[in-house]
DOKE-993758 format. One record per residue (C-alpha): residue number from 1; x, y, z. Coordinates in pm, whole numbers, plus 50000, padded with zeros to 5 digits. Last residue first. Example, Ala and Ser with C-alpha at 12.3 -4.5 7.8 and 13.67 -1.06 7.14 Angstrom:
REM DOKE-993758
+-----+-------+-------+-------+
:   i :     X :     Y :     Z :
+-----+-------+-------+-------+
:   2 : 51367 : 49894 : 50714 :
:   1 : 51230 : 49550 : 50780 :
+-----+-------+-------+-------+
This chain:
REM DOKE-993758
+-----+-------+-------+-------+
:   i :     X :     Y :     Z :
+-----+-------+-------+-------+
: 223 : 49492 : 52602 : 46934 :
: 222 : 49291 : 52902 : 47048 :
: 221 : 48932 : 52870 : 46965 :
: 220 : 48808 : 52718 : 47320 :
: 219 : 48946 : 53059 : 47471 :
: 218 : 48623 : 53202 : 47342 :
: 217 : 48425 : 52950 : 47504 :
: 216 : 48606 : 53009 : 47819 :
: 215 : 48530 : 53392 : 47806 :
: 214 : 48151 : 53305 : 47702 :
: 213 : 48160 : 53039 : 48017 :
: 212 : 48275 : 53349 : 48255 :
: 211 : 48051 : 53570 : 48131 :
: 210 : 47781 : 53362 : 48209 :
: 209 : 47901 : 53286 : 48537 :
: 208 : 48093 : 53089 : 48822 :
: 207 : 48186 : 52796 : 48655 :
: 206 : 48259 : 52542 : 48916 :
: 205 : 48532 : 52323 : 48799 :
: 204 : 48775 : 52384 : 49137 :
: 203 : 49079 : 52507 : 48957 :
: 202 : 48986 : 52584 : 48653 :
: 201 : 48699 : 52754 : 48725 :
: 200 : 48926 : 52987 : 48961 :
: 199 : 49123 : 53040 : 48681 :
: 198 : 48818 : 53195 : 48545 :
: 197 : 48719 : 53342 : 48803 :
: 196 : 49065 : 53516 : 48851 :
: 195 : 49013 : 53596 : 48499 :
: 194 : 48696 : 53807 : 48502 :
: 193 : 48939 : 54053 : 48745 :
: 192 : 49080 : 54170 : 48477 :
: 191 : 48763 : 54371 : 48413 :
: 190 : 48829 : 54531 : 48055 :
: 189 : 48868 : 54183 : 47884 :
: 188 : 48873 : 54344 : 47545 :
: 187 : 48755 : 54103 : 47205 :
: 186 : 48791 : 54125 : 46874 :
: 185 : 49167 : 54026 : 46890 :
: 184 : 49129 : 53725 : 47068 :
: 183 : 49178 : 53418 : 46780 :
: 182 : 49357 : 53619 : 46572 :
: 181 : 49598 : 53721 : 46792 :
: 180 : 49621 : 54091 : 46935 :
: 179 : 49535 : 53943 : 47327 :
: 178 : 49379 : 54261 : 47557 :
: 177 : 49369 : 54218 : 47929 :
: 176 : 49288 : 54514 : 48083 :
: 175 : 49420 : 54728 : 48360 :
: 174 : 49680 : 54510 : 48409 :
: 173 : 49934 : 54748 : 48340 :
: 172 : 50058 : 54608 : 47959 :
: 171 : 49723 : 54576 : 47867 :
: 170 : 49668 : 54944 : 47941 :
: 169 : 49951 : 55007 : 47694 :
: 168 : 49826 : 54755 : 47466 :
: 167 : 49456 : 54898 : 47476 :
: 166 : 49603 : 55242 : 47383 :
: 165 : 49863 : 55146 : 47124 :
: 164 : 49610 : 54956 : 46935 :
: 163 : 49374 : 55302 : 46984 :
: 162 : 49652 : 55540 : 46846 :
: 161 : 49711 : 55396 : 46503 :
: 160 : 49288 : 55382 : 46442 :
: 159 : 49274 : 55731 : 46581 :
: 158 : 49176 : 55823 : 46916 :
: 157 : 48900 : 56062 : 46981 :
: 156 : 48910 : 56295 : 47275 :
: 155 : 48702 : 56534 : 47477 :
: 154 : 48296 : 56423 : 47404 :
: 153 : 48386 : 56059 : 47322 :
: 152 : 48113 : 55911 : 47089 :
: 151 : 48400 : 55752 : 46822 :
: 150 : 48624 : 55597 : 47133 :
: 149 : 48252 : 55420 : 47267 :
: 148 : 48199 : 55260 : 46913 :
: 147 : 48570 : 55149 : 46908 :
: 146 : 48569 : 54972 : 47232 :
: 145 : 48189 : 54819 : 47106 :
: 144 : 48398 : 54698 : 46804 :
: 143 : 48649 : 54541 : 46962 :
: 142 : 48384 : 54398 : 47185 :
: 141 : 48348 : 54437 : 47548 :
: 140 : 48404 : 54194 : 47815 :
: 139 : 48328 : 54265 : 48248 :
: 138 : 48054 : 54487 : 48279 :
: 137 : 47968 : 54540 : 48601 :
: 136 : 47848 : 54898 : 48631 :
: 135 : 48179 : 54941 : 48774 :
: 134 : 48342 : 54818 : 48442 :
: 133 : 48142 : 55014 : 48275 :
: 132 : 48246 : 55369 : 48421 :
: 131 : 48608 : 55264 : 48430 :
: 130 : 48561 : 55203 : 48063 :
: 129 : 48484 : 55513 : 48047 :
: 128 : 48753 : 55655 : 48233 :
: 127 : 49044 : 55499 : 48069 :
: 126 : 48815 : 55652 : 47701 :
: 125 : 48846 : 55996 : 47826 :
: 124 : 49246 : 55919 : 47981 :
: 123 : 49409 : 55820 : 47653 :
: 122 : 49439 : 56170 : 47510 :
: 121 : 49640 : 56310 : 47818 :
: 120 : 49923 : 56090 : 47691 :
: 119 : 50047 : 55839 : 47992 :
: 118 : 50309 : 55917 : 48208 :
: 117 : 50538 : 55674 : 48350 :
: 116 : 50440 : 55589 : 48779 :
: 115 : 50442 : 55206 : 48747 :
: 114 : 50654 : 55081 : 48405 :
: 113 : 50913 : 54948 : 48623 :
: 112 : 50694 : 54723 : 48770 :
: 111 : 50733 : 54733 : 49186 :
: 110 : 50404 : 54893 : 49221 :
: 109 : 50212 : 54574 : 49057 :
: 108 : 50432 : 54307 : 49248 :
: 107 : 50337 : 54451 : 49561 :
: 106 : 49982 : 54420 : 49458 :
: 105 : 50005 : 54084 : 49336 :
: 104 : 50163 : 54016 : 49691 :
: 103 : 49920 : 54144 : 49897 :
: 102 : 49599 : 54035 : 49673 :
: 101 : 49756 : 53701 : 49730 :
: 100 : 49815 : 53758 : 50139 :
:  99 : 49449 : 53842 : 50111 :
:  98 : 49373 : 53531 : 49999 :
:  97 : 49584 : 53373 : 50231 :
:  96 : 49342 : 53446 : 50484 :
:  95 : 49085 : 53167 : 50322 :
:  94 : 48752 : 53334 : 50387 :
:  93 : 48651 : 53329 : 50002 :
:  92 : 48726 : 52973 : 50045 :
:  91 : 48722 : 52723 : 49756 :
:  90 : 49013 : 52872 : 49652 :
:  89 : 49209 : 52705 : 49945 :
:  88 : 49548 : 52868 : 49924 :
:  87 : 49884 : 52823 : 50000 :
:  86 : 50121 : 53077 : 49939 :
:  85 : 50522 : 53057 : 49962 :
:  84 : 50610 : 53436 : 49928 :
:  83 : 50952 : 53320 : 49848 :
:  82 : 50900 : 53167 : 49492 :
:  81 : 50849 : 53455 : 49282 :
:  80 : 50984 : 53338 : 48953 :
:  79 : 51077 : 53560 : 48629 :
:  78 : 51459 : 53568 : 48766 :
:  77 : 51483 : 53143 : 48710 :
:  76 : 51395 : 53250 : 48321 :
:  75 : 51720 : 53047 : 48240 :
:  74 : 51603 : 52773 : 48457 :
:  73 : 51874 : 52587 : 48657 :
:  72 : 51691 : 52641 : 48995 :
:  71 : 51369 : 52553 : 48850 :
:  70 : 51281 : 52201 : 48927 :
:  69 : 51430 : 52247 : 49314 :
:  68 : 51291 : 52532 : 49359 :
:  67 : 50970 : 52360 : 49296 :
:  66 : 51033 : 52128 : 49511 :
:  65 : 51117 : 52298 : 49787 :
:  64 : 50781 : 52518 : 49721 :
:  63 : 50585 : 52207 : 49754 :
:  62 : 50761 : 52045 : 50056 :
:  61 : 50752 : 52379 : 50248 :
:  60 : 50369 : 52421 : 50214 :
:  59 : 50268 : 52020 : 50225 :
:  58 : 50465 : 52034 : 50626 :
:  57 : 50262 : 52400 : 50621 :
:  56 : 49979 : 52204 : 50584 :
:  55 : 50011 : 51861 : 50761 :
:  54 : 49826 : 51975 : 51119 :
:  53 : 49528 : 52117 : 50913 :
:  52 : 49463 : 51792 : 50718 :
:  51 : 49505 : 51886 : 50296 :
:  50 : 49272 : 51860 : 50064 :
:  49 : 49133 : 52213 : 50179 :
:  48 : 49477 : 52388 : 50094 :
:  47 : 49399 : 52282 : 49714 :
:  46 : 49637 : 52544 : 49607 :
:  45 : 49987 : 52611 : 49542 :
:  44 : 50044 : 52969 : 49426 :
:  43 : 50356 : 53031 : 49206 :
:  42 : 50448 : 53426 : 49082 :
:  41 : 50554 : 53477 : 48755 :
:  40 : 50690 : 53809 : 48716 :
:  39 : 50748 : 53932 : 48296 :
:  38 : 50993 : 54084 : 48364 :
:  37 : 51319 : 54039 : 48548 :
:  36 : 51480 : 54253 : 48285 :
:  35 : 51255 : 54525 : 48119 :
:  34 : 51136 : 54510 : 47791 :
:  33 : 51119 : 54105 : 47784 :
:  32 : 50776 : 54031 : 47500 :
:  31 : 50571 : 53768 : 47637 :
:  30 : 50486 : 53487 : 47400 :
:  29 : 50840 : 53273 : 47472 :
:  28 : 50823 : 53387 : 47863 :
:  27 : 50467 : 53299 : 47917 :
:  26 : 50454 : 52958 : 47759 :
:  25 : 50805 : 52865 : 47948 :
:  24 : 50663 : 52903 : 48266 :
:  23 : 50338 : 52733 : 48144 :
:  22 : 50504 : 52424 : 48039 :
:  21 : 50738 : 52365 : 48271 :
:  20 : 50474 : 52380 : 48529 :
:  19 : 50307 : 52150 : 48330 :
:  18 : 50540 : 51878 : 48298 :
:  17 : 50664 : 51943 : 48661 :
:  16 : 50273 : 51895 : 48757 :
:  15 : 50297 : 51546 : 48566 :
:  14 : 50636 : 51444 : 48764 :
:  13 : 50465 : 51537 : 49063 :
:  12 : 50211 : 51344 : 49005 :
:  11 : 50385 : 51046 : 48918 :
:  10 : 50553 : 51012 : 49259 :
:   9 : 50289 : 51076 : 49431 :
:   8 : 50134 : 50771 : 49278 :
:   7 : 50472 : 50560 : 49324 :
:   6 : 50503 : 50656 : 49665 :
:   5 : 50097 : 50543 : 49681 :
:   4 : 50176 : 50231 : 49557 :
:   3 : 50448 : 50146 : 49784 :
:   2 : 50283 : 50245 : 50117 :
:   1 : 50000 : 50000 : 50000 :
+-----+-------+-------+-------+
C-alpha cells in the first residue's frame, strides 16, 4: 500500500513538473522582455482544503522545495516569485491567504518598472469610460463596442494607430487584458478581474458565470 501510493505521488509530481514547465516557458516565449526580470511569475499552490490542518505547512515547504528544486537551473529562474510561499484554498473566500495574494500581486504591481510613466492626456476619456462600465459590472466588450465608445467621446477621439497602442499600453498594466491574435483580437477583457474566476473555474470546475463560460468559450478557439 505504502508502495503504491510513493509511486502515485511520485507520478504526480512528475505530471505537475510537465506542466509547470510548460506554462513558465509559455509565458516567457509569447511575452515580449522590455525590462529585465519581467514578465513576474508568481507560484500559488492550492487545494489547501485537501490537505489535514496539522500537515499544511509540512505540504507548504515540501511544495515550494520542490519547485525550487525544478527551476533552479532555469534560464527565466529571475521571472519566479517563489519566496512568498502561498497556499490557498480557493474554495474559500475566507481563506486568509487570499488576502496575502491580493498582497503580493499588489506589491508586484508597484514594483513594475513601468508604474508611475506618464500616459498621453488623450488616453484618459476613454480609461475613464471604461472605468464607468466596468463598475456597472461589465466585464468583456467587443472590439467593436471599444471602438463605438472611442468615436462618441465628448474630449478625445483616438485614431485607428493610436487606439492599438492604447489597449496595449493598458494591457501592459493590468488594467485590461487585451490578446492581438487572431483568435482574441475582437475582444477586450476590461475587468481583469473576470480571469481570477476563470482560473478559479479551473481550479475547482465550478463555473461561476455567464461571462465566465463566454470567456472560456472564446478561449476554446485558440489552438
Amino acid at each position: 500500500m505504502h508502495y503504491n501510493s510513493y509511486h502515485i505521488l511520485y507520478f504526480s509530481f512528475i505530471l505537475l513538473s510537465v506542466f509547470l514547465l510548460h506554462w513558465v516557458n509559455s509565458i516567457l516565449t509569447y511575452c515580449k522582455v522590455v525590462y529585465a526580470g519581467i514578465p513576474k511569475i508568481l507560484f500559488v499552490a492550492t487545494h489547501k482544503d485537501k490537505i489535514p490542518v496539522e500537515d499544511v505547512e509540512t505540504r507548504r515547504a515540501l511544495l515550494y522545495s520542490e519547485v525550487e528544486e525544478l527551476f533552479k537551473d532555469h534560464e527565466g529562474r529571475n521571472h519566479l516569485v517563489l519566496d512568498k510561499q502561498i497556499f490557498v484554498n480557493a474554495t474559500d473566500k475566507g481563506d486568509h491567504e487570499i488576502e496575502t495574494l491580493k498582497k503580493a500581486i499588489t506589491e508586484l504591481t508597484f514594483d513594475h518598472p513601468c508604474w508611475g510613466e506618464r500616459m498621453p492626456n488623450a488616453w484618459v476619456p476613454l480609461e475613464l469610460e471604461i472605468a464607468e462600465l466596468v463598475a456597472a459590472g461589465k466585464q468583456i466588450l467587443s472590439l467593436d463596442e471599444v471602438e463605438e465608445l472611442n468615436a462618441i467621446s465628448k474630449v478625445s477621439v483616438l485614431d485607428l494607430e493610436q487606439l492599438p497602442h492604447f489597449l496595449h499600453f493598458q494591457h501592459s498594466l493590468g488594467k485590461i487584458v487585451y490578446f492581438d491574435t487572431q483568435h482574441l483580437r475582437d475582444y477586450v477583457i476590461i475587468n481583469p478581474l473576470l480571469m481570477v474566476e476563470v482560473m478559479r473555474s479551473f481550479v475547482t470546475g465550478i463555473y461561476v458565470n455567464t461571462r465566465c463560460n463566454l470567456l472560456l468559450t472564446m478561449l476554446s478557439f485558440v489552438k
